[in-house]
N, C-alpha and C positions, 0 to 999 in steps of 0.2 A: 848882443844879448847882455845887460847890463844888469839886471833883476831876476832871479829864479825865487819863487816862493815856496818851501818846503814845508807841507803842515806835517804835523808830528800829533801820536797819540800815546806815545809811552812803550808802544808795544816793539818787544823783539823784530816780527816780520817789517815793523815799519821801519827800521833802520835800515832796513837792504836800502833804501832809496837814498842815505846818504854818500852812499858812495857814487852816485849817479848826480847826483846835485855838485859833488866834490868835482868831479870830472870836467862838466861842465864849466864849472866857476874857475876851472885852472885853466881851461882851455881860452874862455872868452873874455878874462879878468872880470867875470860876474861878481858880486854883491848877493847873496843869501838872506832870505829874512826866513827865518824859523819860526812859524806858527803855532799856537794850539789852542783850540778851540773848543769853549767846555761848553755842553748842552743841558742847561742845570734840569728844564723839563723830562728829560730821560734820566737821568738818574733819580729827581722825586717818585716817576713811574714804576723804576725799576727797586722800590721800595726802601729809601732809605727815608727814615722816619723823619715828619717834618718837622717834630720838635729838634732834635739833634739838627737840621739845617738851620731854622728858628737861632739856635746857641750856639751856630759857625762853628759846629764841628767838622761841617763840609764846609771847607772855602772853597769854592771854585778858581775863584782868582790865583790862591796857594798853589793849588794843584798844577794849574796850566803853567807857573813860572816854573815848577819844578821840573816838569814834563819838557819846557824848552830848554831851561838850564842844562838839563843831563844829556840834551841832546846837541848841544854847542860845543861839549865837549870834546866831540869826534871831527872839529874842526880845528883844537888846539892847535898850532902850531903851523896851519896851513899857510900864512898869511892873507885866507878869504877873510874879505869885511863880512861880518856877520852881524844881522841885526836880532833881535826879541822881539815878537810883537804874540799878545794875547788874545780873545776874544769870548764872549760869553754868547747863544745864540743858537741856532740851526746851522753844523759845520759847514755844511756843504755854501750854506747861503753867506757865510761869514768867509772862509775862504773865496769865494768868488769878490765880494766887497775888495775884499784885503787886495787878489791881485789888480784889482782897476784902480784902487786908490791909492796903489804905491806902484804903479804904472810898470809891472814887471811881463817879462817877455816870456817865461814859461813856468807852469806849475809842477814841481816834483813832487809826485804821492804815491803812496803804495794802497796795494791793494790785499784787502784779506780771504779772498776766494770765496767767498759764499759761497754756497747753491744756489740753483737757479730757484729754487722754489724758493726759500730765504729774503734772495734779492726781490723776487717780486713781490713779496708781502712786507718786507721792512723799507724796501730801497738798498742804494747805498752811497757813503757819501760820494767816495768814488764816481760812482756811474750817476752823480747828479754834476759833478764838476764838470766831467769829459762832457755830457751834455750840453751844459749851457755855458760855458767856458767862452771868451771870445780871443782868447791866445791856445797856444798849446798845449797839450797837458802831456805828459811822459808819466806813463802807469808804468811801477814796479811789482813785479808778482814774486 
């Protein structure tokens, strides 16, 4: 196991999965590459005005380094190789790219518990990875 891909969103619960990605990477002298994956079409939806995107007051780009930035952090010190990497896109469909084109041996991701009524009507990225994934995927709850 040389490559574990961890996408990241910022959020509290998605940290639980760094400590699983750590484990890992100590065990098998893994390589980390921290993802994050901005979906700029859900955020215009979910109504942030298009003139303020128009004047980059959303950078997505910003956002995702930051989002990986703070989340490397909790590897200070481990001596894992960790990498950055970005992407703008449909998460689930960009994560999946990501693990084939940097040829990694399993995906760390957490999961935010939807409902089941939720997941059927939104999806999730989650349950689109474990899906169509052709490596492993290790879900954190």
């Amino acid at each position: 196991m040389k490559k574990i891909l961890l996408p990241v969103d910022g959020s509290k619960t998605c940290n639980l999965s760094f400590e699983y990605a750590k484990t890992l990477a100590e065990k098998f002298g893994s390589e980390i590459i921290i993802v994050n994956v901005q979906n700029i079409n859900t955020v215009v939806t979910w109504g942030v005005d298009s003139l303020a995107y128009k004047d980059n007051v959303f950078d997505p780009h910003k956002l995702a380094e930051e989002i990986i930035k703070e989340a490397s952090k909790f590897f200070d010190g481990t001596g894992i190789n960790v990498t950055l990497k970005s992407a703008i896109g449909d998460p689930a469909t960009q994560i999946l790219k990501m693990a084939e084109g940097e040829n990694c041996d399993v995906i760390v991701m957490c999961t935010h518990g939807m409902s089941a009524t939720k997941r059927f009507l939104l999806g999730s990225v989650t349950n689109k990875v474990v899906h169509h994934a052709h490596i492993p995927v290790l879900v954190v709850r």
